[in-house]
N, C-alpha and C positions, 0 to 999 in steps of 0.2 A: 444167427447162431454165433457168428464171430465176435458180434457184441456184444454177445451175453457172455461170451467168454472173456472177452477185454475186460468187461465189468467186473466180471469174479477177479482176476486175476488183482485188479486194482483193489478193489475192497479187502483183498488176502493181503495186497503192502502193504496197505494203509493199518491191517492189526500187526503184522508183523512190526513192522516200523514205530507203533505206539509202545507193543509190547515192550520190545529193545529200551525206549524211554522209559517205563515204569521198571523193568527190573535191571536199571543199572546195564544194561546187555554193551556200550562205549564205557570203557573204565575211568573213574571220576579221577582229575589229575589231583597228586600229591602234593603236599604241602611241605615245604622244609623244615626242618626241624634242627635248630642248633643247640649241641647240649653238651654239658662240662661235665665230667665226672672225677672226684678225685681219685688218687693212688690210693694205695691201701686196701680195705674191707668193706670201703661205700660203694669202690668202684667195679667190683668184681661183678656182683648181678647184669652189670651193661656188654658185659663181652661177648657173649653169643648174638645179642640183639646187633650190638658192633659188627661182630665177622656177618652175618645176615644181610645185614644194610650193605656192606662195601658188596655181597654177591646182587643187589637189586628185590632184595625182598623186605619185607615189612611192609606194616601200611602207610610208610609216609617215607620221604626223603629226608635218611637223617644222616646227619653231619656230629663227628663224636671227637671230642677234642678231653686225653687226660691232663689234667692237672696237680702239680705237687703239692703245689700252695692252696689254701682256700682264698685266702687274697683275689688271686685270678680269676676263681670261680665268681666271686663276690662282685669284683669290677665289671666283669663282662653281663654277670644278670642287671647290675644297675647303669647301665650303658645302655643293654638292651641291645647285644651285640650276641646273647645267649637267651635263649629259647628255655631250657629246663637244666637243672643241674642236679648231680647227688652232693651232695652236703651234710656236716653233723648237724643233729635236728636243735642243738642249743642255737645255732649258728646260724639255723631256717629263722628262731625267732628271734635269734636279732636282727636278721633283715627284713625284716615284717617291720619290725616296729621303727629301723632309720628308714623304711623306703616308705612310711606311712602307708601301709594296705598293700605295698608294691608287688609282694609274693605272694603265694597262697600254696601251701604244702601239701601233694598230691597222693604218697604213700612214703610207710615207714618201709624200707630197703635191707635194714639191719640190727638186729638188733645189739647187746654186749657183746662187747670182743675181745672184753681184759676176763684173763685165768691167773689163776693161784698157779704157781711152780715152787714143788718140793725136793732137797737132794739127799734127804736123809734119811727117808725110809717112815719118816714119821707119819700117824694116822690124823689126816685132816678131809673132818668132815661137814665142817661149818667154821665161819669165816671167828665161832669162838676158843676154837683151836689153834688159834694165832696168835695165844696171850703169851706174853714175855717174847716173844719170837723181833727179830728183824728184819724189817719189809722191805725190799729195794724196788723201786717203781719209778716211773716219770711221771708227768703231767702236773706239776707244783702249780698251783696257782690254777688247773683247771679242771675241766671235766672227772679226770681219772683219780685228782685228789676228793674230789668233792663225793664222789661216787663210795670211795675204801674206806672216809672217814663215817659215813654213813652208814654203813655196811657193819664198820665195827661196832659204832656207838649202837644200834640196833641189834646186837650180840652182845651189848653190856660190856663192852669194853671203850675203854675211854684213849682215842689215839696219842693224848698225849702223856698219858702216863700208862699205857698200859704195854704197849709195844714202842720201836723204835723205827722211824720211817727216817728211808734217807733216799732222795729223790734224785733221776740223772739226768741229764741234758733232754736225753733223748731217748729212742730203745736202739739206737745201733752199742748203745753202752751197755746193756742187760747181757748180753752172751758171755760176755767174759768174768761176771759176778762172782760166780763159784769156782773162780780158779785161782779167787782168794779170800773169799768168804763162803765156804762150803755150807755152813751151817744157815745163812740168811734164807728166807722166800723171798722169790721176784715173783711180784704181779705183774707181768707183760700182757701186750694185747697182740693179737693175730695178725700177719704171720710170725711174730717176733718169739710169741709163746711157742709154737710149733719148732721153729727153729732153735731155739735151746733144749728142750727136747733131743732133740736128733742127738744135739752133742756132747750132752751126757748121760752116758748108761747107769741104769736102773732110778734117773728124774721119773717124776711124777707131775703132771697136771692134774694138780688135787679138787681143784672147786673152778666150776664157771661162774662167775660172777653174774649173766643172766639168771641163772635158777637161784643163785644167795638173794639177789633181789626179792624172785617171785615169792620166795617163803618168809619174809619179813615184811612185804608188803602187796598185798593181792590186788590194790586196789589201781597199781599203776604196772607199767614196764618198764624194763631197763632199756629202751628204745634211743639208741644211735645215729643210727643215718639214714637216710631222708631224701626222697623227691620233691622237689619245689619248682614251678614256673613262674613266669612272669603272669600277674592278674591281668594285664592286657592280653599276653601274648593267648591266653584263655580262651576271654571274653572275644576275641577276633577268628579264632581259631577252637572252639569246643569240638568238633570232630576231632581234630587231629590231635589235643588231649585225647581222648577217650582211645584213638587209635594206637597210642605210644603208650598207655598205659596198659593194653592188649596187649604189645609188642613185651613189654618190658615185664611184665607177669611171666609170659612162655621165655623170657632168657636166666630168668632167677629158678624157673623151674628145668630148666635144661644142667641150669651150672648144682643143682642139687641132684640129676639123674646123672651127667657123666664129668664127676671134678675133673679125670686127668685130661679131657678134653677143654674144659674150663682152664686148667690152670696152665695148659698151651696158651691158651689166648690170652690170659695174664701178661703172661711175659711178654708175647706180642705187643701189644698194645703199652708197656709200660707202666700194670694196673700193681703189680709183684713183681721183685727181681727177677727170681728163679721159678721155669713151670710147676718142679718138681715140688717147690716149697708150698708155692700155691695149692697144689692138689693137696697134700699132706693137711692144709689149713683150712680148706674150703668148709668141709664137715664140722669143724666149729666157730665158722665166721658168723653164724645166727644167722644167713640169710633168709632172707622172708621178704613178703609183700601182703603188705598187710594198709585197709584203706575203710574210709568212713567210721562211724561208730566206735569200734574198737582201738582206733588209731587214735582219735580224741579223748577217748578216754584213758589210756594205756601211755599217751605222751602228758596230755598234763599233767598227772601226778609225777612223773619223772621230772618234766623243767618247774614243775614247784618245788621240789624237793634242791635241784640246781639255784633256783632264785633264793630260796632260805640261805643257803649256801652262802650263795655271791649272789649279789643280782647283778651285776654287771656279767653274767654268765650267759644270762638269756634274756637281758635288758628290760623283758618283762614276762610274764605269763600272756600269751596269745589270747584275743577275743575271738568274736563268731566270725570275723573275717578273715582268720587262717586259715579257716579249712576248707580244704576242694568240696564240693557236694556236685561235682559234675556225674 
């Protein structure tokens, strides 16, 4: 009798014990994960996943380092001393094409962040209500010019004779615009458009420039900013893609269910000056995550239209080797 009991008792470890092995029942260890995010509107979707990780949760051990510069970002992926970063997606494919296949772009994070600002009470409802008007805006020579000049000439206005653009260093130079040129539009991008707002009563942010795109051109998006990893770091590690891509889906949908809790963690981490500014901005930083099909199709025609531009914008149009299909 006794041995017929030993027996059972051993045949009961021996499923229990299998079981445990087939359903994961020892937690599989985590994998590190080192990842850049820039300041700004790239960076924001990362900060709940951020405060997450420093409490031990996520599915992977991650390591969140912001950056001012893309420079830095840029080094550390072709170093390979960084894991994943957010980036402008012009920016993904230029380093696609100097690391030869080196990256591969995982999900679009953001999408337009530049808005129209009005201080005159005028009615602007399309980007052809801007004729005669004068633009004050930054980004000469990149993204933000290539983007407004488009915008216009596809509303039949011709940038250089139809309005007057006069471009500033930066956007810490937009807030002060109308306190001597009342009658110009500033095109800033987020949080900068938010913030001028605040500081003058009865401004207007008359047009997001993501939906000016949508309606003059269906066939792409005005798609921004960007997750990209290293194609090693991938191909060594597809778990724990797939697992940071989970992660990072539920932190973009956190920071669109509670901004002022987002835009705390902004300023923590260095992502926004001010929490306050952040919250206020969050609602139109276009965040999103957005992946496969839709992202291929909705970014080429965006860095085509950048290439036409300048090609030294986005060095080239991306082949079938940019895109994650994990």
């Amino acid at each position: 009798m006794k041995r017929t009991i030993c027996a059972l008792l051993a045949l009961i470890l021996i499923f229990v014990l299998a079981s445990c092995a087939a359903g994961g029942g020892a937690p599989a260890e985590k994998t590190d994960v080192r990842i850049y995010v820039l300041t700004g509107p790239t960076g924001v979707g990362a900060v709940n996943m951020w405060a997450a990780s420093e409490n031990g949760e996520g599915g992977e051990n991650y390591s969140f380092t912001a950056a001012a510069s893309p420079d830095e970002a840029v080094a550390k992926l072709s170093a390979g001393e960084a894991d994943i970063a957010a980036v402008s997606t012009n920016l993904a494919a230029k380093l696609y094409k100097k690391t030869e296949g080196g990256i591969k772009i995982l999900a679009v994070n953001t999408l337009g962040v530049l808005n129209v600002l009005d201080n005159t009470g005028a009615e602007i409802n399309t980007m052809s209500d801007l004729k005669g008007r004068k633009i004050v805006t930054t980004g000469q020579g990149s993204n933000p010019e290539y983007i407004i000049n488009y915008l216009l000439r596809e509303n039949g206005i011709d940038p250089q004779r139809d309005v007057t653009i006069e471009f500033k260093a930066d956007g810490s130079e937009l807030p002060a615009v109308w306190a001597t040129e009342p009658d110009s539009v500033i095109i800033a991008p987020q949080p900068v458009a938010t913030a001028i707002k605040g500081k003058y009563d009865g401004s207007q942010i008359a047009l997001d420039l993501t939906d000016e795109w949508e309606r003059v051109n269906s066939g792409s998006a005005l798609m921004m900013g960007c997750i990209v990893a290293r194609a090693d770091f991938i191909e060594a590690k597809p778990d724990a893609v797939r697992s940071f891509l989970k992660d990072y889906e539920a932190s973009v949908s956190a920071a669109a269910d509670d901004a002022a809790k987002t835009g705390e963690l902004c300023e923590k981490y260095g992502i926004v000056a001010s929490a306050k500014m952040a919250e206020a901005a969050i609602p139109r930083c276009n965040l999103c995550f957005i992946t496969g099909d839709k992202m291929r199709e909705g970014l080429t025609g965006y860095l085509k239209v950048l290439f036409d531009a300048d090609p030294a914008s986005v060095g080239a149009v991306p082949d079938d080797g940019f895109w994650y299909e994990g």
